[in-house]
N, C-alpha and C positions, 0 to 999 in steps of 0.2 A: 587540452580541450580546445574546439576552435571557440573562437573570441565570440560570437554569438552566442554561443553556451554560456558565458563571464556572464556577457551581458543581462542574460536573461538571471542567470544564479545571482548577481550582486542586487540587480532590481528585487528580485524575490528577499534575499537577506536585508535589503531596506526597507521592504513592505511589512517584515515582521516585525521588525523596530521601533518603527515610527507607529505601526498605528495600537503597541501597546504602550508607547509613550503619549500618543493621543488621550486611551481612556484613562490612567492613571498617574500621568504626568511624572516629579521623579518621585513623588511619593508611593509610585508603584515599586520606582527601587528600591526606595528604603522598606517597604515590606520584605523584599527577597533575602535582606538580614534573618528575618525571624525562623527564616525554613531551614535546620539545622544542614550541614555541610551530611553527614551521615545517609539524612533523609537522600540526599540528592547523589553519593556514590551507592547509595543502595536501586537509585532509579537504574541508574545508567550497569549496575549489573543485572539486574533486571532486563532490560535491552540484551545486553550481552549472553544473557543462560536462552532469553528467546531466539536467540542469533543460532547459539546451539541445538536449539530445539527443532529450527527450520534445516539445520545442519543433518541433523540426524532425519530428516523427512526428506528430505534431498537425494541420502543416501538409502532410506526402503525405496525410495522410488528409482531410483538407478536400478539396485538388484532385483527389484521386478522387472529389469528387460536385459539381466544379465550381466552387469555391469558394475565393477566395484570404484568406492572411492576415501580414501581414507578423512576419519574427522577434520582434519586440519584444513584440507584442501577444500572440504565440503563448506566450511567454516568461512575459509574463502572466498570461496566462490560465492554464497550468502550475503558475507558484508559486502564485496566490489555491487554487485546485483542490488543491494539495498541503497547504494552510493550512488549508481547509475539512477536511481527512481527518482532520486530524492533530488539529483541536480540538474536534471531535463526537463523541459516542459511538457505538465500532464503525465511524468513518468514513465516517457517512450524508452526511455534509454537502459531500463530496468530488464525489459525482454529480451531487448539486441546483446544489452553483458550476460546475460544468462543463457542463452543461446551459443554464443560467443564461447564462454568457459566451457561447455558440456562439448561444444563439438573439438577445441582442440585436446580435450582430456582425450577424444575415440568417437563421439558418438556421431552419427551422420544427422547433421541439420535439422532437416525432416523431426529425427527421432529425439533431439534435444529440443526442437519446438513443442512436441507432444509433451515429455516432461512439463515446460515451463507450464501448457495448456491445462496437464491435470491438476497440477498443484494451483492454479486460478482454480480449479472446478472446487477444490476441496472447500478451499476458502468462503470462495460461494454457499455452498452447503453448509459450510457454521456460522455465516450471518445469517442464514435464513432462518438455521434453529435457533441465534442468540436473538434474533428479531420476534419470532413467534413466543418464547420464555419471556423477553422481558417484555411486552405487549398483555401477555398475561400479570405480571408483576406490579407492572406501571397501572394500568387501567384498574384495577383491583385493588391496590393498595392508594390509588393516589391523587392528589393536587397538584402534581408537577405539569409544569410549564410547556404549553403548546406538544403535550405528548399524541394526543391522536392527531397533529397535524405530520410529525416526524414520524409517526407509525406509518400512515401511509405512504410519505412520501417514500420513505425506506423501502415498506413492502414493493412498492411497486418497481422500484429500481431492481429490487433484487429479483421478486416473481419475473420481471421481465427477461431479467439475467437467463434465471431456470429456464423459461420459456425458450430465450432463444439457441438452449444448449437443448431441448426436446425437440425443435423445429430441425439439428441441426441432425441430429440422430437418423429421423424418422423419415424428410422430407430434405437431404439434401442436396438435390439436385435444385427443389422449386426456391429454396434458399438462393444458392449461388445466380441464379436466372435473375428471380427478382431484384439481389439487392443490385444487380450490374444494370437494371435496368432503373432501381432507381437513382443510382449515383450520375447515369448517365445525362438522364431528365436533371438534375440539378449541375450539368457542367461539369460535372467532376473529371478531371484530367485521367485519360488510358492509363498512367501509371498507379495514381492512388488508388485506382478499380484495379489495376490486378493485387495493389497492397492489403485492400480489404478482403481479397477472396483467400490470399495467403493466407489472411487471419482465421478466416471461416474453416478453410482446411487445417490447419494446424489445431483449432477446438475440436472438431471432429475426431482427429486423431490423438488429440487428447482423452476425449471421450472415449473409444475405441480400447484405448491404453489401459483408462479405469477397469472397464469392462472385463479385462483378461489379469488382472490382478488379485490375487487371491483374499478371500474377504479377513484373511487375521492379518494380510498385510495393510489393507484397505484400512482398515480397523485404526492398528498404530500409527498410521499415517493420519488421520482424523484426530488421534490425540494430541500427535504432538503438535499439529495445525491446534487443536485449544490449547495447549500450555503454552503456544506462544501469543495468542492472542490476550488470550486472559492478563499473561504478565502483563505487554503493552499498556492494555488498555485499564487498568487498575492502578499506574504508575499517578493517575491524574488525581485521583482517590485520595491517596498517602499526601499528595504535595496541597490540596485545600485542607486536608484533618491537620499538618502541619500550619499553616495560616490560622485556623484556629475556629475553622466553619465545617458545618457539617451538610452535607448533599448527598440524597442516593447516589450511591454507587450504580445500578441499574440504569438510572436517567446519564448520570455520566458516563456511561459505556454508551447510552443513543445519541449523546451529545455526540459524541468521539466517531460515534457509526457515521454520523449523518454530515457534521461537519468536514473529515476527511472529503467525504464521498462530493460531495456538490462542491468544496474548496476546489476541486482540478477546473473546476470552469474559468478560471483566471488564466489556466493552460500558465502561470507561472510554478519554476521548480517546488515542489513540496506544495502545491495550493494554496503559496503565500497572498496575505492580502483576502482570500476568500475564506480560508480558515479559522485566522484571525477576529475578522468582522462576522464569521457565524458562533465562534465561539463567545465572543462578546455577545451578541445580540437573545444567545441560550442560556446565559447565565447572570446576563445584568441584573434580574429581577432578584435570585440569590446571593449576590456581592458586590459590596461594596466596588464603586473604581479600581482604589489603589489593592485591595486585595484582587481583583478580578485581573488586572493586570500583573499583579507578581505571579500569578497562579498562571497567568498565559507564558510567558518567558519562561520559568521554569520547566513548564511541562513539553513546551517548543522546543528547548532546549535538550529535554530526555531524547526527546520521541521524533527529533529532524537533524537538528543544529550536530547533536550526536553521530547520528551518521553519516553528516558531513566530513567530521571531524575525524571520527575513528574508523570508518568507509574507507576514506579520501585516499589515505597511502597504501591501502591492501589494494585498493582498486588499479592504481599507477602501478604498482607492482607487479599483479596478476595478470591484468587486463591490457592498460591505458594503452601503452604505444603500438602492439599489435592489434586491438582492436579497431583504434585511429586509420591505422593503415590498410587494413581490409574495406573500411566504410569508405577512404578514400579510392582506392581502386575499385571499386564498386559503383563510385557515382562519375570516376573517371570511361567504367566503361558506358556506362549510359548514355554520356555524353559522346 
């Protein structure tokens, strides 16, 4: 990795440290005794059956454009891609591995960008229905904590989402004009405007992609996008009923929606630092310091530090040196 990547990954892996040492000091560690050893190998395969699940969505979404790839590789290519997310800043380096892996399995660029584009659309599409369910759940059931402020702000990220994949459909030409014209107005260098119209195309053809997919395949591909979601995000659930506190499950799946999602404004790897300080600040009213802090380590630990860790060597393996090397002759030709 170049040395700027270190920099930025080690700053991030200080950020999560320090500031659950901040709220629970080490009495936060001494809680992390009481969450049995079991609990926490059943997280991390938890991780691991999700890892499969995206594995197997990988591969309906291959042979929907003709294309085979056996589980292992797919499995692969999954972890390095979840490795790349998680140690870049903002998560850029999650698209370029996964782009990366599809095109020298066969696939032409173009047609691995569309892949990576649908499988963001799916995603999309089940936080808006897990956003719309628990919005119902929460408001109806509840006193939980700054819920219609997270309702909206989530909706709106996500409606906007939808939005901007309806504008992209129907009206893309007035898309690509505008935003070039407003990136422009803001200074935005010739290069990063043709980076964002890449983007804009490659959604489309993602879009495009969904479109000519058959709906039982569509279908399965939506499931196991939730079997792995659900794992994820339920992993948080088990590790406070182990501390010995009880929280909807519902409200911690918007904590989980909403803290991800705004944590990347730190643009540090994994949304360290922002994640942290939102997860505290969504849950201090429910727990204690020291348990609020063994309950953050822990569950950082499943659901980041994890993919660092068991990521890291499939990614160097599959990925690292060749992909090193193409980004470098790529910025070689530029220059």
């Amino acid at each position: 990795m170049p040395l700027r990547l270190w920099h930025f990954l080690s700053l991030a892996l200080l950020a999560g440290l320090l500031i659950p040492l901040g709220i629970g000091g080490w009495s936060g560690l001494s809680r992390l005794r009481e969450i049995p050893p079991t609990l926490i190998l059943g997280a991390l395969a938890m991780v691991f059956l999700g890892w499969n699940l995206n594995a197997g969505r990988l591969r309906l979404v291959l042979g929907g454009v003709g294309e085979r790839m056996g589980q292992g590789k797919a499995l692969a290519t999954v972890m390095s891609a979840e490795f790349a997310m998680s140690a870049t800043p903002a998560g850029a380096g999650g698209a370029i591995t996964y782009i990366f892996l599809l095109h020298r399995h066969g696939l032409p660029s173009s047609r691995a960008a569309a892949c990576y584009a649908l499988e963001q659309l799916v995603d999309l599409l089940f936080f808006l229905s897990a956003l719309v369910l628990l919005s119902i759940v929460l408001l109806t059931g509840g006193d939980e904590f700054h819920v219609v402020t997270q309702i909206s702000l989530l909706g709106g990220m996500v409606g906007g989402g939808l939005l901007l994949l309806w504008l992209l459909a129907h009206h893309y030409r007035g898309v690509m004009l505008a935003a070039g014209r407003l990136l422009n107005r803001f200074g935005i260098a010739p290069r990063r405007r043709r980076r964002v119209a890449r983007w804009i195309i490659r959604f489309r053809q993602g879009l495009a992609l969904m479109l000519r997919l058959s709906r039982w395949r569509l279908l399965a591909i939506y499931l196991l996008c939730i079997g792995h979601w659900l794992l994820r995000y339920t992993i948080l659930y088990f590790i406070i009923r182990a501390l010995g506190e009880e929280i909807s499950w519902a409200y911690l799946f918007l904590v989980q929606m909403f803290v991800l999602s705004v944590g990347q404004i730190t643009l540090l790897p994994g949304g360290s630092g922002g994640v942290e300080l939102g997860f505290s600040a969504l849950l201090a009213a429910w727990l204690e310091p020291a348990t609020l802090a063994a309950a953050l380590i822990a569950w950082r630990f499943a659901t980041y530090y994890w993919y660092l860790l068991a990521g890291g060597p499939v990614f160097f393996l599959f990925a690292g040196s060749g992909l090193w090397r193409q980004l470098r002759g790529l910025r070689r030709r530029r220059i």
